[in-house]
VOLO-844383 format. One line per 5 residues: number of its first residue (from 1); their letters; for each residue x, y, z of C-alpha. Coordinates in pm, whole numbers, m for minus. Example, Ala and Ser with C-alpha at 12.3 -4.5 7.8 and 13.67 -1.06 7.14 Angstrom:
2
1> AS> 1230:m450:780  1367:m106:714
END
This chain:
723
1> XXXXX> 1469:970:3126  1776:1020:3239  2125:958:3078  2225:638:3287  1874:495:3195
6> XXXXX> 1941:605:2835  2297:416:2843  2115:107:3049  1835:105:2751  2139:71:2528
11> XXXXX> 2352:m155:2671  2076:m397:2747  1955:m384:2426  2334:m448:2262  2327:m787:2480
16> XXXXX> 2048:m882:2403  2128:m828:2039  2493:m1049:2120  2297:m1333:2264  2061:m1359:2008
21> XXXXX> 2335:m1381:1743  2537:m1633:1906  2181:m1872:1952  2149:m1832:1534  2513:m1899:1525
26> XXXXX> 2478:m2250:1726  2092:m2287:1611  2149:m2277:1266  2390:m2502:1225  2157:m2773:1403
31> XXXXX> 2032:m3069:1130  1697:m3080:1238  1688:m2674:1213  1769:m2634:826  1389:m2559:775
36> XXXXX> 1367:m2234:984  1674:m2091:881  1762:m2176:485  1371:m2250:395  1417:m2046:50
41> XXXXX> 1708:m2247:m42  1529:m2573:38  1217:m2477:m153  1454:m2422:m432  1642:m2750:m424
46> XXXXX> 1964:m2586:m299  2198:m2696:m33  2113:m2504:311  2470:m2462:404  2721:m2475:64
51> XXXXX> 2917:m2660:253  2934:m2936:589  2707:m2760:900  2948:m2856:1140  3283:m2686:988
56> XXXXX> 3072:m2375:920  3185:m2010:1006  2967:m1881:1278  2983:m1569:1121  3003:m1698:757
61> XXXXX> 2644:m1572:703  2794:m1194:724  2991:m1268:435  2772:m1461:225  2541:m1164:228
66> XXXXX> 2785:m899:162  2909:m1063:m111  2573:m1151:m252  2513:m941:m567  2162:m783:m692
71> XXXXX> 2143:m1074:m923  2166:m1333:m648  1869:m1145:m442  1616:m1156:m772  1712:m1486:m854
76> XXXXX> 1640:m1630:m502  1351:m1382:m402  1258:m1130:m753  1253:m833:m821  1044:m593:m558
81> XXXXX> 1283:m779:m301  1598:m615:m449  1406:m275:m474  1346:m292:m112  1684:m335:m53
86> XXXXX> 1746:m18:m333  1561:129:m41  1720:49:252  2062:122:79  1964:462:m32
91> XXXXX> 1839:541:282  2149:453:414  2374:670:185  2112:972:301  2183:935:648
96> XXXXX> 2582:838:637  2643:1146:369  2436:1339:623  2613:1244:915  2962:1286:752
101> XXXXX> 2923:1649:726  2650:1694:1006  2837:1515:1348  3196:1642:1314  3055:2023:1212
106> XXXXX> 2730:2061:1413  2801:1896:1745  3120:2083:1812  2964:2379:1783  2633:2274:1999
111> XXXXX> 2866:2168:2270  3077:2434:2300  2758:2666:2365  2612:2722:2711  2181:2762:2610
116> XXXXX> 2046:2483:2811  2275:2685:3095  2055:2958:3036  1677:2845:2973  1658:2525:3155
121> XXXXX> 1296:2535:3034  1420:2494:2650  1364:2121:2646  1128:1812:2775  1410:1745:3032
126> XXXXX> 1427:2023:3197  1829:1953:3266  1759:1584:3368  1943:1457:3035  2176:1786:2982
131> XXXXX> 2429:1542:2860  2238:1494:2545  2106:1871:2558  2428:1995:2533  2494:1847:2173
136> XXXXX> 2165:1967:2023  2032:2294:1912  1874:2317:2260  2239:2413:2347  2229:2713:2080
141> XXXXX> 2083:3075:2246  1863:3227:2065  1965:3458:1744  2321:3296:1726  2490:3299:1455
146> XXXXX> 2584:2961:1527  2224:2894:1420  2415:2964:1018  2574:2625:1021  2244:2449:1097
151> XXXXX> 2031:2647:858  2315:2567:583  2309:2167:702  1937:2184:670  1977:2240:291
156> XXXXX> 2241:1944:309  2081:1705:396  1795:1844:123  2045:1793:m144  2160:1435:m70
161> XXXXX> 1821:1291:m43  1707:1486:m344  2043:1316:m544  2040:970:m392  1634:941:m426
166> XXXXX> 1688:1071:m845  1980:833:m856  1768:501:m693  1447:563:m929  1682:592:m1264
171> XXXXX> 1815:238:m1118  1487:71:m1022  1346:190:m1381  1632:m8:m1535  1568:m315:m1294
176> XXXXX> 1164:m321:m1366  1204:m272:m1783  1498:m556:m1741  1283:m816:m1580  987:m733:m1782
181> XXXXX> 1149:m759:m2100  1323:m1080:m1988  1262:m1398:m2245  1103:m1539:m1946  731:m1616:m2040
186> XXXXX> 493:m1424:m1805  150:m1540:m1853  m28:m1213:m1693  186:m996:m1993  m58:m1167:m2216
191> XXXXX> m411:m1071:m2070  m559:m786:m1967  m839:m742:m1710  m1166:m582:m1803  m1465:m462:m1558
196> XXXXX> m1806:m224:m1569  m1940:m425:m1858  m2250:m274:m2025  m2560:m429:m2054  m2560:m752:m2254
201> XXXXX> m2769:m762:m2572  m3122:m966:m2552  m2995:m1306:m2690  m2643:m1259:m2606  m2428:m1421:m2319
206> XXXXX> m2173:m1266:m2125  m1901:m1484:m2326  m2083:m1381:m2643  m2056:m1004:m2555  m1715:m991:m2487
211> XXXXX> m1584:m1166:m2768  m1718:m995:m2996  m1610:m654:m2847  m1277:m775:m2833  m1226:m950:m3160
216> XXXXX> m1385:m665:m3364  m1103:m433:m3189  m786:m686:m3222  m900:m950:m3495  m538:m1083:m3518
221> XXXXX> m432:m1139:m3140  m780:m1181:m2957  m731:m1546:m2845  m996:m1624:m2613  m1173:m1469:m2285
226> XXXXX> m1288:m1608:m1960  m1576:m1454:m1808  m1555:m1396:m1418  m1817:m1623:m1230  m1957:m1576:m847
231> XXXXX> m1714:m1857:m742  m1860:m1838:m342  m2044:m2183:m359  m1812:m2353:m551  m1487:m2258:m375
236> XXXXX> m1693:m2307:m40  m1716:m2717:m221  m1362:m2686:m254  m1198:m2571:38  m1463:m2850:236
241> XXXXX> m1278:m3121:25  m939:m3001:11  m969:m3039:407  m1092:m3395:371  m805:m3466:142
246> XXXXX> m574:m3341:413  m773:m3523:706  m732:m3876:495  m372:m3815:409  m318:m3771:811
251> XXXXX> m544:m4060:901  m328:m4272:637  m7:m4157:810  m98:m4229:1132  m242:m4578:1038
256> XXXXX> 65:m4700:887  297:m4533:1237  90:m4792:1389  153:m5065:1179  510:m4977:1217
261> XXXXX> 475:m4983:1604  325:m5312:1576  m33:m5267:1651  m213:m5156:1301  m500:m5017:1471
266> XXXXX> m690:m4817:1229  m740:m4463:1355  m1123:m4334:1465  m1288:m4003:1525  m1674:m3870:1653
271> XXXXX> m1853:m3690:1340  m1974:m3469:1578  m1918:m3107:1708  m1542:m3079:1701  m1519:m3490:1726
276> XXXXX> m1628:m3509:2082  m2052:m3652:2002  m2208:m3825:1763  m2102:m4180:1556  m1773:m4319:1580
281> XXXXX> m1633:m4403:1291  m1375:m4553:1071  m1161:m4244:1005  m1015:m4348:632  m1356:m4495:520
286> XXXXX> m1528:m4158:628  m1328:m3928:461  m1291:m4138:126  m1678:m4153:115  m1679:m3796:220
291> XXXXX> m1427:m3729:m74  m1599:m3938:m326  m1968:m3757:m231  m1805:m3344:m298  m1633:m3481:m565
296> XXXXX> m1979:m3485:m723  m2098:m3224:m545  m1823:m3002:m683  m1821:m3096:m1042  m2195:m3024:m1022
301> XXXXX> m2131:m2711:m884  m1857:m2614:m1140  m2121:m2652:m1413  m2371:m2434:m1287  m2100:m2211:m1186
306> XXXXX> m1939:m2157:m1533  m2328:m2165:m1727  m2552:m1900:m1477  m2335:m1723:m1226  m2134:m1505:m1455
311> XXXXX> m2075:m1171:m1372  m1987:m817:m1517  m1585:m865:m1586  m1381:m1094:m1730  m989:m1172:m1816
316> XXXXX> m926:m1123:m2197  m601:m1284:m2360  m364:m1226:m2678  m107:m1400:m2856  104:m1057:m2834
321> XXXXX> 245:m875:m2570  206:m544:m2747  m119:m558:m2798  m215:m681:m2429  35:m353:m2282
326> XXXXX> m175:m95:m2563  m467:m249:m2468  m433:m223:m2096  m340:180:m2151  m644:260:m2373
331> XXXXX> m954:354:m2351  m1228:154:m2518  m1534:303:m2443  m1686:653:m2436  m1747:652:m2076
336> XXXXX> m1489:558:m1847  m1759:391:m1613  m1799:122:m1942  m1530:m147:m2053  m1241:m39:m1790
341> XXXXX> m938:m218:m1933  m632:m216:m1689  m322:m477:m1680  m386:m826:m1538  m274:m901:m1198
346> XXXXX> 30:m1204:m1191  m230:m1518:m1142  m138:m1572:m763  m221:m1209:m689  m606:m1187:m830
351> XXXXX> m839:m1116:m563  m1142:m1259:m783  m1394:m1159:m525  m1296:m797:m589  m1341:m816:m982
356> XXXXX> m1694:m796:m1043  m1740:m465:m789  m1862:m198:m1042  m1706:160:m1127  m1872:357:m855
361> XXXXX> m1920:128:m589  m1521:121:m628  m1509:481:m639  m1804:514:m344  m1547:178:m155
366> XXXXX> m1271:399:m190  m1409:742:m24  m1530:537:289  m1284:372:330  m1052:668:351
371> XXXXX> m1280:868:584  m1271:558:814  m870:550:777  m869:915:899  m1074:865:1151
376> XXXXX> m853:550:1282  m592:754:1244  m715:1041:1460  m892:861:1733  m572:608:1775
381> XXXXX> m359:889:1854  m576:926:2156  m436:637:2318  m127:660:2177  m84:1022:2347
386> XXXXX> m230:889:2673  m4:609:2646  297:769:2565  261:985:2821  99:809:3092
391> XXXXX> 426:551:3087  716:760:3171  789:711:3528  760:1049:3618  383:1054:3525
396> XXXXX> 345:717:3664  391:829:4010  176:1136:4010  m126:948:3831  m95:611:3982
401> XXXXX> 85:720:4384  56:354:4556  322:296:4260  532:497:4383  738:264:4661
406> XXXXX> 765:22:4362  891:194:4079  1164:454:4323  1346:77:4353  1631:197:4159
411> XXXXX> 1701:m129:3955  1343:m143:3824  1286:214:3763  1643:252:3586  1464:m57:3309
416> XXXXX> 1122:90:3360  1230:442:3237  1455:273:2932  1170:23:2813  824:110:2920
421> XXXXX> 739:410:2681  919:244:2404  732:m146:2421  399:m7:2515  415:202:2143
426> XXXXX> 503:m80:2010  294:m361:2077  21:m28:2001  206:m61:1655  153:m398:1669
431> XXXXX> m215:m395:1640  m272:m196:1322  m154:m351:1035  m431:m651:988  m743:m370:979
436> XXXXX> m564:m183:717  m498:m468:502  m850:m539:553  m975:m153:495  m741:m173:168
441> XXXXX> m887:m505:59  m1239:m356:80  m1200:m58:m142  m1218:m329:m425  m845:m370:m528
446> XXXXX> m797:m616:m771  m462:m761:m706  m272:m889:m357  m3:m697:m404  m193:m337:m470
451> XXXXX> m364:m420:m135  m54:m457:57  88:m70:m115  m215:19:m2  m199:m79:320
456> XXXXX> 151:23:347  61:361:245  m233:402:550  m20:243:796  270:491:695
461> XXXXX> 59:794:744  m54:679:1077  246:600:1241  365:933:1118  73:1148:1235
466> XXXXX> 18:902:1587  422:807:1630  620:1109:1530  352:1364:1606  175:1176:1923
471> XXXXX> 431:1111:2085  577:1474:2050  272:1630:2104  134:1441:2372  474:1362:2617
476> XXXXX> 533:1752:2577  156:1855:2658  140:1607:2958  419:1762:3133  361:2141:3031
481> XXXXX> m24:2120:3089  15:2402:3382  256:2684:3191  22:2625:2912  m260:2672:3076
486> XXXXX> m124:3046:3227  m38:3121:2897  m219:2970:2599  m55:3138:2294  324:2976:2426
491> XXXXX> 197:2592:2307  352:2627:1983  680:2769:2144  689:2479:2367  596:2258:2135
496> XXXXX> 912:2339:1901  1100:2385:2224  1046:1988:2346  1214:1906:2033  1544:1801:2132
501> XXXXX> 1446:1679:2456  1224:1407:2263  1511:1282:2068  1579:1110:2335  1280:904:2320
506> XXXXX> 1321:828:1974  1679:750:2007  1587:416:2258  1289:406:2040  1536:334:1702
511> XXXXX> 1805:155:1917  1502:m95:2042  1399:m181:1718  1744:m286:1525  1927:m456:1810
516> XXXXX> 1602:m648:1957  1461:m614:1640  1697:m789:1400  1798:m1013:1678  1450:m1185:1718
521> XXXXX> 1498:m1154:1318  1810:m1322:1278  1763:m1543:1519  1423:m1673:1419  1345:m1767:1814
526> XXXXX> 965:m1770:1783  939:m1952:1415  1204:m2234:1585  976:m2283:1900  669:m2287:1669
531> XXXXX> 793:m2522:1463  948:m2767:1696  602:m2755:1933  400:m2894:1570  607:m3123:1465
536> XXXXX> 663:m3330:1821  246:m3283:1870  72:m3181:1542  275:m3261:1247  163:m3642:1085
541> XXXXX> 251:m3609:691  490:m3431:471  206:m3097:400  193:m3053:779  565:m3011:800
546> XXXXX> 598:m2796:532  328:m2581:671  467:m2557:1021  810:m2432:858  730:m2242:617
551> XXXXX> 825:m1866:653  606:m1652:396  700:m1359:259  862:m1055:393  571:m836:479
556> XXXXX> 623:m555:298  267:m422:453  414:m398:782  837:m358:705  869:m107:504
561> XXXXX> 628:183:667  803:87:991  1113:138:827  1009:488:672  894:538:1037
566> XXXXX> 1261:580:1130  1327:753:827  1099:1010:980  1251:1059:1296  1561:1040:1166
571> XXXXX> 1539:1295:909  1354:1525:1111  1592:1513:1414  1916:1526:1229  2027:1890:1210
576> XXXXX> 1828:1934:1561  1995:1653:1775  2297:1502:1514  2373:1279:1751  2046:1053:1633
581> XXXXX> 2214:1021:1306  2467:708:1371  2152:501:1510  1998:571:1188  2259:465:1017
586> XXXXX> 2288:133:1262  1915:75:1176  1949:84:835  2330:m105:823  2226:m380:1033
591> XXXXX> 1879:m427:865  2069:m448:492  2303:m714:605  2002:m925:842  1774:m874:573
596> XXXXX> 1997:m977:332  2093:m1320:473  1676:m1389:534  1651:m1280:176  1887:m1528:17
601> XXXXX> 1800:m1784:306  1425:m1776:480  1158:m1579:284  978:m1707:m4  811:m1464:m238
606> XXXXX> 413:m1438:m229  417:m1289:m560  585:m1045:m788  497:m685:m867  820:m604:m1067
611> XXXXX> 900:m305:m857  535:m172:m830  635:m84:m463  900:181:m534  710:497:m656
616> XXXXX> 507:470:m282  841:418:m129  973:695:m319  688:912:m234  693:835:127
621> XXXXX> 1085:962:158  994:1266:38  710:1298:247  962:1254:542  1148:1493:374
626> XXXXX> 900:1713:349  825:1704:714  1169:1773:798  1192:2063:636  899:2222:754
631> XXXXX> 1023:2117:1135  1308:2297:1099  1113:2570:921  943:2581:1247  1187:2511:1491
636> XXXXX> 1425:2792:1305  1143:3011:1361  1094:2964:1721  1447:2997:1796  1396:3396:1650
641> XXXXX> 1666:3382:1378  1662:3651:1139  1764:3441:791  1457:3190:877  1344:3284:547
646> XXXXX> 1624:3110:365  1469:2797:445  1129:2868:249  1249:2750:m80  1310:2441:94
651> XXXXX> 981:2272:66  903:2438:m282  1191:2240:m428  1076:1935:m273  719:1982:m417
656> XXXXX> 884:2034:m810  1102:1779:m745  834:1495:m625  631:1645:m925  943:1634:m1226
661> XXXXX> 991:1223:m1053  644:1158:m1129  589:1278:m1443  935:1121:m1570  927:789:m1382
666> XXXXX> 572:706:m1274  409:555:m1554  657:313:m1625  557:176:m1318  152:178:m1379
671> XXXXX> 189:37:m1734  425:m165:m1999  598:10:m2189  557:m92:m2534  939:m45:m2600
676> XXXXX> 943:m329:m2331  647:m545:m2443  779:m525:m2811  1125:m769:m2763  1100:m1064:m2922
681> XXXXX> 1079:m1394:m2659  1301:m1656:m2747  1000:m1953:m2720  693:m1905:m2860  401:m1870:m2581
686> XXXXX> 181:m2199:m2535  m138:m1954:m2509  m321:m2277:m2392  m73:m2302:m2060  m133:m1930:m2006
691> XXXXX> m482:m1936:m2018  m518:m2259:m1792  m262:m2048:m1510  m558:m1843:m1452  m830:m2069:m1415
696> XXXXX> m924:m2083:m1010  m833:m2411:m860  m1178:m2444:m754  m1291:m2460:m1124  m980:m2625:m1224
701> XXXXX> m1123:m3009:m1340  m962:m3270:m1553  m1271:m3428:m1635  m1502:m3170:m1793  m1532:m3141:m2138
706> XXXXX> m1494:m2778:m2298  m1864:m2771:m2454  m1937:m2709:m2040  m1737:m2410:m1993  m1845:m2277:m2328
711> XXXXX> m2023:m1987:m2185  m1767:m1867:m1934  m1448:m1952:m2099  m1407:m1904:m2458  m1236:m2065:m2696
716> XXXXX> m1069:m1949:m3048  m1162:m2240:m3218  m1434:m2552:m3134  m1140:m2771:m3157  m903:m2683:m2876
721> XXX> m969:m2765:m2582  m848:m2568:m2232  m822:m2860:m2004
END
């Protein structure tokens, strides 16, 4: 690439960013738009706009999120929300205290060097993008002492993250115990989740069994149990009639639109494959019959359900939220593979299908699924590499030569050679994330929000090894295939060597992602087409609508490893080429103040973890950390100066410092603290409400009498009833 394709990549990308803020600017203040761009708000009953749409700022949205506070992000979107953005402003204070110290000392004294002048081999480029060159350590000879200032801003940067990463977990600590010990009634703070039941006594039910465990442990605050059932039949009933529901609801709707058109024609449908065979029918008489029919079929169900398909696990609840947190952090039986007592997922979170799997087919789940993670994760960097290199233009024309009239058209091959290598990763990217959540699902996770730290974790790791590495590797292996085939021991040289050339690549790579990026986020483009295409052609009742608008969460599955992605690169190319530091800081600036406003405005929590998130987060920067410092272990190396050494300790510290953060800060995260659990609530707990929040919808019935879910769902005493 050279540097007027690097300033085209940039430029282009800038405009785009401008026109895709002044389309939210007019968009947003559009009526008929409100539910793409304040959805949060509406869900919450608030006014979209605080004020009249049309004498709105344009730009009022930049203020409204600067100003927000912490507070205003939990109260409109909880807790792990503001930790993410903990995150992002940490990360930000990293790279800006970095860059303060790094870009005014270390490029001055790159520039003024004459290396590249010297080994026009010492980079990727080869001199092509010697503008760039020159303010990176490809610039420094070899055994400079110039190469002082770099070693001493490699222990910099060291000491900022190692400050501002302490600092952030002290703060997130505070934010967790605060919610948790808010007077806020929080019905999962009152159960506990138990699995790998022993055998059950000749005589005895599964109900039976664990009551009597439980109550002969905590005979004041045992309130009642329910017994985890195989719920696949049942919730297959369900789901069938919820659809019917839905289906009669729209039929209604669109009978009365033609009543109010004049014609009152009762709407019809086929009841046969996908409505175009069989019987044509009334459509509201078929689905009320339908509806009446699996409404016995369900209750039927439910009963047989709750009396003979119980399994081995079961949700346990107490009046106190002490004993529930002690509970949760003991250990009840002699062997851990009996009576495994953990915290109970928040009730939208339980994955129920995962709480009967047993201790080792967990532990068996777990091991496979991690040996077919790292085998993803190896074999994807095969295309990746191939990819990565097969797209630059250079490459292009010497694999693919009838190409080659095309592409030398100097318009396209100036946006070829600033986009190609940069989209094709990431629609690569773009595949991943949905296998991984699956992969995490499978090891037998109990709760939604485990799953997606899970997933976050694997997806991290890849794009790490197949991003950062792959693309490294394999650009600088393509193109050096012949001098490394004369002489096989110089790879690693080369390897080092291609270093600042490749920030290049990364430095489009980061620019594409924040100004196209957070345009298409701010802008909401896709969700506003979606949305307007449903409700002209698909949309017939109120549910419909409020389907095709509503946003979900903020995908912390896929966000934040893509944001520790450039966290990566950023680090790791900071003392090496300074210059990527300000597009960090861009990144991580513009994704605060756009994620902020779709915060506030468009996403609407899926659940809350109470911070859960932050120890992986934490973990991951200091993985990127550690990566850095061993690159520039490397690269120091390679460049033959004598004080190398210096840098060992490096990595050491980073090792006792993840370990001291863990052992200070991590269990508050896996567990209660009782200190929290212990403050008195202001109301006292309806027990009865808290049980029923945790009853699955499918076996959720107003009819049934408690005598029929005697065996599954326990009750303290004969006279209270659940439903």
């Amino acid at each position: 690439m050279d540097f007027s394709s690097f300033l085209t990549s940039l430029g282009t990308s800038f405009i785009i960013f401008i026109v895709l803020m002044v389309l939210f600017a007019w968009l947003s203040t559009r009526q008929g738009n409100t539910v793409v761009y304040y959805p949060n708000r509406i869900v919450k009953g608030l006014d979209p706009w605080e004020g009249g749409s049309k004498t709105r700022n344009p730009i009022a949205w930049i203020r409204e999120a600067v100003s927000s506070t912490e507070q205003d992000v939990i109260n409109m979107s909880g807790v792990d929300t503001a930790v993410y953005f903990v995150f992002l402003s940490t990360v930000l204070g990293i790279l800006f205290l970095s860059g303060i110290v790094l870009l005014p000392v270390l490029l001055p004294i790159a520039a003024t060097d004459d290396g590249v002048k010297k080994n026009v081999h010492s980079t990727t480029s080869n001199g092509s993008f010697s503008e760039l060159d020159k303010l990176s350590m490809a610039n420094i000879q070899e055994k400079s002492p110039r190469l002082w200032a770099f070693l001493i801003a490699t222990y910099w940067v060291s000491v900022v993250t190692y400050f501002l990463t302490w600092k952030a977990y002290k703060h997130v600590s505070a934010l967790r115990a605060t919610a948790l010990r808010s007077d806020e009634v929080k019905p999962e703070q009152f159960a506990v989740l138990v699995r790998d039941f022993p055998d059950v006594t000749p005589g005895q039910t599964r109900k039976q069994q664990v009551d009597t465990y439980f109550k002969s442990i905590y005979p004041e605050t045992f309130y009642r149990s329910m017994v985890v059932t195989d719920n696949k039949e049942v919730n297959k009933i369900w789901e069938e009639l919820e659809g019917f529901r839905k289906k009669l609801v729209r039929a209604e709707a669109i009978y009365e639109e033609s009543k109010i058109k004049g014609q009152g024609t009762r709407p019809t449908h086929k009841t046969g494959f996908l409505g175009l065979s069989g019987e044509k029918v009334d459509s509201i008489e078929y689905y009320n019959d339908k509806i009446k029919e699996l409404t016995q079929k369900l209750e039927a169900e439910q009963k047989l359900t709750l009396r003979e398909k119980q399994q081995g696990s079961a949700l346990v609840f107490f009046t106190s939220r002490v004993t529930a947190a002690s509970a949760a952090q003991s250990l009840h039986a002699q062997m851990a593979d009996n009576w495994t007592v953990t915290e109970a997922p928040e009730t939208r979170q339980l994955i129920w299908s995962n709480l009967t799997i047993k201790f080792y087919e967990r532990t068996i789940r777990q091991y496979a699924v991690y040996v077919v993670v790292f085998l993803t994760v190896v074999f994807y960097m095969i295309p990746i590499t191939f990819v990565s290199a097969f797209t630059t233009l250079e490459n292009l024309r010497k694999l693919l030569p009838f190409l080659k009239p095309v592409v030398e058209i100097d318009a396209l091959k100036t946006v070829l050679e600033a986009y190609l290598p940069q989209l094709a990763l990431i629609i690569f990217l773009a595949l991943l994330p949905k296998l991984l959540l699956f992969l995490s699902k499978t090891e037998g996770i109990p709760s939604g929000s485990h799953v997606i730290r899970a997933a976050a974790g694997k997806y991290f790791y890849f794009v790490v090894f197949n991003v950062f590495l792959g693309v490294t590797i394999g650009g600088t292996l393509f193109t050096a295939i012949k001098t490394i085939e004369k002489k096989p021991n110089s790879i690693l040289e080369i390897l080092a060597k291609s270093l600042p050339g490749n920030a290049t690549f990364f430095i489009t790579f980061v620019a594409l992602q924040f100004f196209v990026g957070y345009g298409l986020e701010l802008s909401r483009i896709v969700p506003l087409i979606i949305y307007h295409v449903k409700r002209k052609y698909l949309c017939k009742t109120e549910a419909d609508l409020k389907e095709a608008w509503f946003p979900g969460d903020i995908s912390y599955a896929t966000r934040v490893p893509a944001d520790m992605l450039i966290v990566t690169i950023v680090l790791c190319y900071s003392v090496i080429a300074p210059v990527i530091i300000p597009f960090g800081v861009l990144y991580f600036a513009l994704g605060w103040l756009v994620l902020r406003n779709q915060a506030l405005k468009v996403y609407v929590p899926a659940y809350e973890s109470y911070g859960r998130m932050w120890p992986h987060i934490h973990a991951r920067i200091l993985s990127a950390l550690l990566l850095y410092q061993a690159t520039m272990l490397g690269y120091f190396g390679v460049t033959k100066f004598y004080y190398t050494p210096i840098l060992i300790p490096l990595p050491i510290a980073t090792l006792v410092f993840i370990f001291i953060c863990r052992k200070k800060f991590y269990g508050t995260f896996c567990h209660t603290t009782l200190e929290v659990a212990s403050q008195e609530l202001k109301e006292t707990p309806h027990m009865e409400q808290i049980f029923k929040s945790f009853i699955p919808p499918s076996l959720f019935s107003e009819k049934l009498e408690d005598e029929q879910f005697e065996d599954a769902l326990s009750q303290a005493s004969r006279s209270e009833s659940f439903v």
